[in-house]
C-alpha positions in Angstrom: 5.8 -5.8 -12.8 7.5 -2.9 -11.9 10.1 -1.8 -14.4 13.9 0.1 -13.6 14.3 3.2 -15.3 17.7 4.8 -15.4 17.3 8.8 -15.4 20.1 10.4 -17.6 21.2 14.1 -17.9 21.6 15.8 -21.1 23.6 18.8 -21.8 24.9 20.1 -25.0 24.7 16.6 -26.7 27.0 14.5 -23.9 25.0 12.3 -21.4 25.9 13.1 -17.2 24.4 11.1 -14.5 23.9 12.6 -11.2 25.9 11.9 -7.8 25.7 13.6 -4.3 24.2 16.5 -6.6 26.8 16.7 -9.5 27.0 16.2 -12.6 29.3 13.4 -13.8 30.3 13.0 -17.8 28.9 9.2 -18.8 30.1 10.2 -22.7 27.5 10.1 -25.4 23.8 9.6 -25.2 23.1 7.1 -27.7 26.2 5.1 -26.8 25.0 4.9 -23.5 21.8 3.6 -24.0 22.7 1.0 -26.2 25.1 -0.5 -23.7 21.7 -0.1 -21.0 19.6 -2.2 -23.8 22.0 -4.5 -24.5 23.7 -5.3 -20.9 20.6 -4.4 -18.7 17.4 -5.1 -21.3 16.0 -1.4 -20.6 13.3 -0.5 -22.6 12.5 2.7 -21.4 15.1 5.7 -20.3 14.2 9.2 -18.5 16.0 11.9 -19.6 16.2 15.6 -18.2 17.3 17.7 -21.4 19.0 20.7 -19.1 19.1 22.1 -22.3 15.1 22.1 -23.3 14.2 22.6 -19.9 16.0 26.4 -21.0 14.2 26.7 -23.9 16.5 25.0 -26.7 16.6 21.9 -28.9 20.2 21.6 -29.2 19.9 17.5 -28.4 16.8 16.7 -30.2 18.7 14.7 -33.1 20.1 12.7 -30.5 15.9 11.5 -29.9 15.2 10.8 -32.8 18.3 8.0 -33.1 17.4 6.9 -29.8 13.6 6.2 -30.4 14.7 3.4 -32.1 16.8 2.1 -29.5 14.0 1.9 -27.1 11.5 4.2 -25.3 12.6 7.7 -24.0 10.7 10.1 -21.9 12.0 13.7 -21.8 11.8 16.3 -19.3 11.4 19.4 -21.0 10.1 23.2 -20.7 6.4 23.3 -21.0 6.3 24.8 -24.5 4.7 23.9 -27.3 8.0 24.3 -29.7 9.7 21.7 -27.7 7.2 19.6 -26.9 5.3 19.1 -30.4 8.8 17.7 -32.0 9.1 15.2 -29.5 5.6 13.7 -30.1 5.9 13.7 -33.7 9.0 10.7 -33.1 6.9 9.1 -30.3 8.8 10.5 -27.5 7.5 10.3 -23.8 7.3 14.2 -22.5 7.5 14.9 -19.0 5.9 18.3 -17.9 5.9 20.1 -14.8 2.7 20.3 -13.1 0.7 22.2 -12.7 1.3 24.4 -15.9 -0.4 27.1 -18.0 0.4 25.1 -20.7 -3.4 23.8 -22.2 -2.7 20.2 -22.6 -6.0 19.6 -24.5 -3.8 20.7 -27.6 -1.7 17.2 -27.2 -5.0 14.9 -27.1 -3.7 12.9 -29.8 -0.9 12.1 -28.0 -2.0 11.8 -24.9 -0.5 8.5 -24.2 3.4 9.9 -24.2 2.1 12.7 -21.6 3.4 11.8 -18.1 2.9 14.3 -15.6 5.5 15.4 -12.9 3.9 16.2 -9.7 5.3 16.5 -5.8 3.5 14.9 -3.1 1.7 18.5 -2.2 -0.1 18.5 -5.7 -3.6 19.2 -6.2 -4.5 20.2 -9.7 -6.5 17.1 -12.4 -4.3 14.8 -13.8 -6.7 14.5 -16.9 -4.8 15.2 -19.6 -1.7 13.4 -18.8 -1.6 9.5 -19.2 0.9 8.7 -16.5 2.5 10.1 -13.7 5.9 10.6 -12.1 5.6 11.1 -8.2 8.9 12.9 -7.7 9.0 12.9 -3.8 8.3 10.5 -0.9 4.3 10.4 -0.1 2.7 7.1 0.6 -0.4 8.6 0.7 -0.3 10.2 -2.5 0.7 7.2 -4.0 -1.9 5.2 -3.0 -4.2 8.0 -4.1 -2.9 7.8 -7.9 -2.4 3.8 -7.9 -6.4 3.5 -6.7 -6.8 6.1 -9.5 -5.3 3.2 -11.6 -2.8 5.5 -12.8 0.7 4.4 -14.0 3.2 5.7 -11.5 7.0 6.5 -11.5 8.7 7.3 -8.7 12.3 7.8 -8.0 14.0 4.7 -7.1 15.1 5.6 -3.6 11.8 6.8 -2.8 8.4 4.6 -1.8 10.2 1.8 -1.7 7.7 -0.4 -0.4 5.2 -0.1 -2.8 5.7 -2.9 -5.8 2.4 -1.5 -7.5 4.4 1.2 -9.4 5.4 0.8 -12.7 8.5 2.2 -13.2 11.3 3.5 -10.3 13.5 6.2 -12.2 17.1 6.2 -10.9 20.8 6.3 -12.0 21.8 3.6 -14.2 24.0 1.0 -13.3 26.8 0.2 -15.6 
């Protein structure tokens, strides 16, 4: 069954979701997923920290209160410092790929590695446990799903596949 997962933006503590390419304040983070676990049932939430993805961990409190809430995957800067906090509370963590980064040093934790590819990547998928296809490919999809990998892709995007497991888009409320 393939899942809805709202994608949220995080800046300096206050949730935004994105239309026509800007930014528009939704109010606070864990308010916000509350109401999407209460009204909607969402178990799982994608967040791009705009903050981490420059290199600081001004929001990271706000992960910890919303790991109880329900599951969160974060897309943050591929560096260790930002990364390791996140897995220590069971966060998801999104990294770009390909990276420098040497994702043997997660192997533990394996399972909340998704890897964020485009349709024109190339590189292993080894040491990531799921995948978000960010970009329309039906070929590449196919290629992951026969890899029985777990695949996100963004909601408006290969729409006619019902194999994936989760489309990421804005939430509704």
């Amino acid at each position: 069954m393939t899942m809805d997962v709202p994608i949220i933006y995080l800046q300096g503590k206050k949730a935004y979701k994105k239309q026509l390419g800007t930014l528009k304040p939704m109010g606070s983070a864990i308010k916000i997923a509350k109401r999407l676990r209460e009204r909607l049932g969402i178990e799982l939430i994608h967040i791009v920290d705009l903050d981490a993805l420059n290199g600081k961990r001004s929001n990271y409190d706000i992960y910890d209160h919303l790991t109880f809430i329900m599951y969160v995957q974060v897309e943050v800067k591929p560096d260790p410092k930002l990364i390791k906090p996140l897995l220590k509370i069971d966060a998801r963590v999104v990294i770009d790929l390909p990276t420098k980064l040497d994702l043997k040093q997660f192997e533990e934790k394996k399972r909340l590695i998704v890897g964020k590819i485009t349709p024109r990547f190339k590189g292993s998928l080894d040491d990531v446990h799921d995948v978000y296809l960010d970009g329309e490919s039906p070929s590449k999809l196919q290629e992951l799903l026969k890899k029985k990998r777990r695949v996100f892709v963004n909601i408006n995007q290969n729409k006619k596949s019902t194999k994936v497991f989760g489309r990421i888009g804005p939430p509704e409320l």
